[in-house]
Structures are given as C-alpha cells and as structure tokens.
C-alpha positions as CSV (number, residue, x, y, z in Angstrom):
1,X,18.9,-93.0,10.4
2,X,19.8,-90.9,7.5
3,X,15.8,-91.5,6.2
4,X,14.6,-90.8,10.3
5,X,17.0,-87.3,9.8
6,X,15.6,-86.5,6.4
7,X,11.7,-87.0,8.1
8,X,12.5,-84.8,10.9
9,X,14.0,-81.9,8.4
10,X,10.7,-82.3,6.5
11,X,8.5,-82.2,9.6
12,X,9.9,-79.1,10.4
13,X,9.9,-77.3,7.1
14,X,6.1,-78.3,6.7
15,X,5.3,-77.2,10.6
16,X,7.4,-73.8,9.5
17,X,5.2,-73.6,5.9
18,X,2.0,-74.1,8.6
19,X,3.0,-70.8,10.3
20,X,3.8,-68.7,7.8
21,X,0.7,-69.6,6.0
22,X,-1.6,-68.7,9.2
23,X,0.6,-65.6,9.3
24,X,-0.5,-64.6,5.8
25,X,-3.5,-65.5,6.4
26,X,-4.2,-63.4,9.6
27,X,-2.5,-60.4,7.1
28,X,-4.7,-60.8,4.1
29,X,-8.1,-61.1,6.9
30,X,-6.7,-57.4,8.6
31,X,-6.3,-56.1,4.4
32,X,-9.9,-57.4,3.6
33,X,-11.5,-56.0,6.6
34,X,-8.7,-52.8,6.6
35,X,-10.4,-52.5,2.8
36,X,-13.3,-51.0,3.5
37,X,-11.3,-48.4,5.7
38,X,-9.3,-48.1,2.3
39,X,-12.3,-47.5,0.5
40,X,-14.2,-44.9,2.8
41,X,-10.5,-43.2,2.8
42,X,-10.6,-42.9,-1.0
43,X,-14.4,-41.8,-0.9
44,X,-13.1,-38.8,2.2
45,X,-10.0,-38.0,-0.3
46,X,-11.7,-37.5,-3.2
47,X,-14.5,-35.4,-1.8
48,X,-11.8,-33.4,-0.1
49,X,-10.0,-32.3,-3.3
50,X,-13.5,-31.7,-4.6
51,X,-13.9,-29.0,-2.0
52,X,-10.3,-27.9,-2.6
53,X,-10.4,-27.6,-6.1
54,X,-13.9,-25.1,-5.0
55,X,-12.3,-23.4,-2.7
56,X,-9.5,-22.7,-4.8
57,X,-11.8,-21.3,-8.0
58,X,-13.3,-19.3,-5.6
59,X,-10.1,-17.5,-3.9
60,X,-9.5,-17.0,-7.8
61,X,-12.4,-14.8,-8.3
62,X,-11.9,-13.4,-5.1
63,X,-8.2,-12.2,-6.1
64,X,-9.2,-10.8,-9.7
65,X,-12.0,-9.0,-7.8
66,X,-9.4,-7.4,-5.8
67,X,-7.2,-6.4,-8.4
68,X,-9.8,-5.1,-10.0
69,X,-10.4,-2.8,-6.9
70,X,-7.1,-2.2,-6.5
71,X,-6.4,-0.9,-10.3
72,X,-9.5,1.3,-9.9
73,X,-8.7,2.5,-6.3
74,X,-5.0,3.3,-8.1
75,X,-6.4,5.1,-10.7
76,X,-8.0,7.4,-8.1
77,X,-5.2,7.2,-5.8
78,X,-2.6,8.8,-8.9
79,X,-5.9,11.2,-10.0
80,X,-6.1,12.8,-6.5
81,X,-2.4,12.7,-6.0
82,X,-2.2,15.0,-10.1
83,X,-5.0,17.4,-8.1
84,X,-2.9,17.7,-4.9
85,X,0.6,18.6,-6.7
86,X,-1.5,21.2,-8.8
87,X,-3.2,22.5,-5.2
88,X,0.5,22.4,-3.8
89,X,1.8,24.5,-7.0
90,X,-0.8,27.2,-6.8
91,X,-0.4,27.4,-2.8
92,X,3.3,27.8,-3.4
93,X,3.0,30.7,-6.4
94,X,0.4,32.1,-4.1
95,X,2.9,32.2,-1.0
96,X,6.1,33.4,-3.5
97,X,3.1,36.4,-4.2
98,X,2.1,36.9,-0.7
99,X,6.0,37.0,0.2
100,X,6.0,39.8,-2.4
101,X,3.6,41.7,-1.3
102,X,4.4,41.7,2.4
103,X,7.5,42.7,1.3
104,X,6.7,45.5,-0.7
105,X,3.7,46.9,1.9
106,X,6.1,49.4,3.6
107,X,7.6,50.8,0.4
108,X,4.1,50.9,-1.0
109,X,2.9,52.7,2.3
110,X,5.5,55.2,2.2
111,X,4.9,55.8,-1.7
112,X,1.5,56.8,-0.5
113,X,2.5,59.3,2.2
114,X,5.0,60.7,-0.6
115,X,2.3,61.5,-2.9
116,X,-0.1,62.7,-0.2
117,X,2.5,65.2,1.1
118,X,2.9,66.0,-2.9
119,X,-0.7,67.0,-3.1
120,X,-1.4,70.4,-2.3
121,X,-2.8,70.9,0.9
122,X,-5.4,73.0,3.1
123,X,-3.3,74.7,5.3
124,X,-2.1,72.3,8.3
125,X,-3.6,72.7,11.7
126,X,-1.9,74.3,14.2
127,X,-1.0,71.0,16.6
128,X,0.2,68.8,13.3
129,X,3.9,68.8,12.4
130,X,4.2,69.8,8.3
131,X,5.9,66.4,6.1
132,X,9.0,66.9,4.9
133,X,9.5,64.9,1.4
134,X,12.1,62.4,1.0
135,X,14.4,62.7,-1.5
136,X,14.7,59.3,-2.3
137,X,11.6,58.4,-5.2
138,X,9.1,56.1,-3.7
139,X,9.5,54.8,-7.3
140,X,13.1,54.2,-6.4
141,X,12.4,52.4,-3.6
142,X,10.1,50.1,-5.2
143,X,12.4,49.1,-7.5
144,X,15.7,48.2,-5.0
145,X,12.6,46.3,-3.0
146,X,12.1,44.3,-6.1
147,X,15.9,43.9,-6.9
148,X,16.2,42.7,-3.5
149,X,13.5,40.1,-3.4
150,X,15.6,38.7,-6.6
C-alpha cells in the first residue's frame, strides 16, 4: 500500500512537472514571437534618440543665436537709453533757461520803457500822456528777479 501511495505521489508530481513545462513553454513561444516586437522597439528607440539628440544641437544653436541678438539688441538698448538721458538733460537746462527768461520778460520789458522814457524825446503829441520814470533802477529790478529765482 505504502509502494501504491508512493506511485500515486509520483504520478502527480510528474502530471504537475507536465504542466508547468507546457506553461513555460507557452511563455518562452509569446517571448520568441514578442522578440521581434522587442527588436523593432529597440530599432524605434534608438532612432528616436537619434532625432532627439538633433533636435537638441539644434535648439543649441538656436539659443546662442539668440543671445547673440540679445547682447547686440542690449548694447543698442543701453546706447539709446545714454542718448535719451543726454536729450532729457539738455531739455531740462533748456526748460531751467526758458523758466528764466519767462521770468525775467516783464522786468526786461519795463527796463526798456525806462530807458525809452530816458531818451530824449520829440515833443509828445497832444492826446499821449508824458511817462513818468520810476525810481526804482530797472537794473535793480533785474537783480531782486534773479535773487528771487534762486
């Protein structure tokens, strides 16, 4: 009975061995045939990183070709910007002198009458009132005008 027992163990072992070998086989027929997929996946891979490595050389040429532009359009950029603060100081001496001279128009103006009355004159028509001179210099006032721009 014990030999019978012994049999059946081994009947079963072997019909398990059976199995597992048509299971491995079935595995290794799917890798074979699966290996040509293997193989054209390889082939797509590699010419994929051959396009990469392309693509990537040429966003490298592309990148020193912008800075290249950019330092040069810089270089302009700080040029124009040296012009305009120049443009900007000469505007703003020409305003200061502008100021000036808008401010000292009326003093200038009545300096002028002052030494038009001063001048001898043909003797005044009858309908026009005679000037009467300040007594205040138009010199004088030319010079509080300036002390009071400061």
């Amino acid at each position: 009975m014990l030999e019978m027992a012994l049999q059946v163990v081994l009947v079963v072992l072997l019909l398990v061995a059976i199995g597992w070998s048509a299971l491995l086989h079935r595995r290794l027929t799917v890798l074979r045939q699966g290996g040509d997929g293997i193989g054209r996946f390889v082939g797509d891979l590699v010419a994929a990183t051959g396009r990469a490595e392309t693509a990537i050389r040429e966003m490298r040429a592309m990148a020193e070709a912008l800075g290249r532009q950019w330092q040069r359009q810089r270089s302009e950029a700080e040029a124009l910007a040296g012009e305009l603060r120049r443009l900007v100081a000469e505007a703003e001496g020409g305003g200061r002198a502008l100021h000036q001279a808008a401010a000292l128009a009326p003093v200038a103006a009545e300096a002028a009458r002052y030494h038009a009355a001063q001048q001898p004159a043909a003797a005044p028509s009858p309908g026009r009132p005679v000037p009467v001179p300040d007594p205040v210099s138009p010199h004088e006032r030319i010079r509080q005008a300036i002390r009071d721009l400061r």
